[in-house]
C-alpha positions in Angstrom: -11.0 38.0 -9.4 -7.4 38.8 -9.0 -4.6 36.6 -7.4 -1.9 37.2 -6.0 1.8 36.1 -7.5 2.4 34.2 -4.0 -1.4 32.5 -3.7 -1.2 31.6 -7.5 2.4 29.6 -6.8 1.1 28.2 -3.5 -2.4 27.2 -5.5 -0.1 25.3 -8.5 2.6 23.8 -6.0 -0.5 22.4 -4.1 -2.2 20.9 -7.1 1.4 19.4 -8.1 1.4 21.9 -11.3 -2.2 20.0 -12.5 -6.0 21.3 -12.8 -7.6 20.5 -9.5 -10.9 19.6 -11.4 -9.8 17.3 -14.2 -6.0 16.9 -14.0 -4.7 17.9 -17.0 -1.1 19.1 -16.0 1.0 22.0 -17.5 2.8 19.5 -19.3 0.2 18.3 -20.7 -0.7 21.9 -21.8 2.5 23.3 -22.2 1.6 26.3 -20.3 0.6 27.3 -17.2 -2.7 26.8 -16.0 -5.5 29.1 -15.0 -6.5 29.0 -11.8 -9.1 31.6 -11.1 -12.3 29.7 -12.5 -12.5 26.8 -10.0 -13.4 27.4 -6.3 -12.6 23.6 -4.6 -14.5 22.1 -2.0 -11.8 22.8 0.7 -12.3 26.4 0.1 -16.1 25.8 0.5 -17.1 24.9 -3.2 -19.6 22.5 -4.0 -19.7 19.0 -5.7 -21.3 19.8 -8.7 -20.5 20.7 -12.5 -17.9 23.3 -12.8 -19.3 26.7 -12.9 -16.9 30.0 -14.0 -16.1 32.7 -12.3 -14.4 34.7 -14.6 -14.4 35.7 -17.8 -11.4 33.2 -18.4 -13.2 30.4 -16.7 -16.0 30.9 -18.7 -14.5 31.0 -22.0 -12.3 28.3 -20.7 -15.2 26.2 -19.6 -16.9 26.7 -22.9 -14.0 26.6 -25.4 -12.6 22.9 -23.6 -15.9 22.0 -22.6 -15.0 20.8 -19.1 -19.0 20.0 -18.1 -19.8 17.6 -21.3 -21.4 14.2 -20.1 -17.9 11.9 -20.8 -16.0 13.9 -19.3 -18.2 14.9 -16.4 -18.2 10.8 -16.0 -14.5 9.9 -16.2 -14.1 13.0 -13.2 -16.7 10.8 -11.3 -14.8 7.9 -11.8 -11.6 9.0 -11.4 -12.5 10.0 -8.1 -14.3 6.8 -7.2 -11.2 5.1 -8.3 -9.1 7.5 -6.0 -11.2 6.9 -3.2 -10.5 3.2 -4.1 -7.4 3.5 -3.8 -7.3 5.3 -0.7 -9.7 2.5 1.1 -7.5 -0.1 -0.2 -4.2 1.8 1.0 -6.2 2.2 4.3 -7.2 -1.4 4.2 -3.4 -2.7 3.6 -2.3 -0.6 6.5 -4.9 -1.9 9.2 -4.0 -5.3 8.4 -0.2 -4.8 8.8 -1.0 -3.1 12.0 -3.3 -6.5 12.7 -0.5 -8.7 11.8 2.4 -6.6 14.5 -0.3 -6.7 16.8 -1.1 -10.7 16.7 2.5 -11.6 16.1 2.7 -9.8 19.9 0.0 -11.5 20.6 1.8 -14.9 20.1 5.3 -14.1 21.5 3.5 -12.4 24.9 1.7 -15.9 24.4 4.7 -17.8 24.1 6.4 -15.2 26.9 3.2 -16.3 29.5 4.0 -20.2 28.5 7.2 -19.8 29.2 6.7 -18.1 32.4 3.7 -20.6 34.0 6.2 -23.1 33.1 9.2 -21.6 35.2 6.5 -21.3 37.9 5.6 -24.9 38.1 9.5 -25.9 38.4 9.8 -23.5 41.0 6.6 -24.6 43.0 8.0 -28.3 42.3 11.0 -27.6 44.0 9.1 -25.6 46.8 7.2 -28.9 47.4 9.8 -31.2 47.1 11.7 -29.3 49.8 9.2 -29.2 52.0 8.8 -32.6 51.7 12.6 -33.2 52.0 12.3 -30.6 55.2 9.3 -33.1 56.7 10.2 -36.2 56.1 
């Protein structure tokens, strides 16, 4: 499988310069990575062990052993701990958005007090002028 100069920089800058599957980085690596023997589930890959495409994927796959059971495991929790984090993100920002929407709550609240209280002087005085007016 070839790729394209242009797919391959839009593939790394996408993946933040890291391997998609496990996250080791070109930093980490010191190189650049290969890209060719993972096919992710946005591009309609599956959810299961790492299978190679390629030549390079394959001796990649065998020569860092990508699919033993530790590793397979920390991928697994690494993404239940992203998803985690995601839910907990999601979680933080529902209860700001709760806590805008009931401090409305009390000033529209305070805002209806306020008014029913204007509205009982003003019916006061409507009642003490017609009693002024009929007496």
């Amino acid at each position: 499988m070839s790729i394209s100069a242009e797919l391959r920089e839009q593939v790394r800058q996408r993946a933040n310069l890291a391997c998609e599957y496990c996250g080791v980085t070109e930093t980490d690596t010191a190189g650049q990575l290969t890209i060719d023997h993972f096919h992710p589930q946005a591009w309609g890959g599956r959810d299961t062990l790492l299978y190679a495409v390629t030549v390079t994927g394959r001796f990649t796959l065998q020569r860092l052993r990508l699919n033993r059971p530790p590793l397979v495991a920390h991928r697994l929790r690494r993404r239940q701990s992203a998803e985690e984090q995601r839910l907990l993100t999601r979680l933080r920002d529902v209860t700001a958005l709760l806590e805008q929407l009931y401090a409305q709550h009390a000033a529209l609240l305070e805002e209806n007090r306020a008014l029913l209280q204007e509205q009982r002087r003003v019916l006061q005085l409507l009642r003490d002028q017609q009693k002024s007016g009929n007496g």
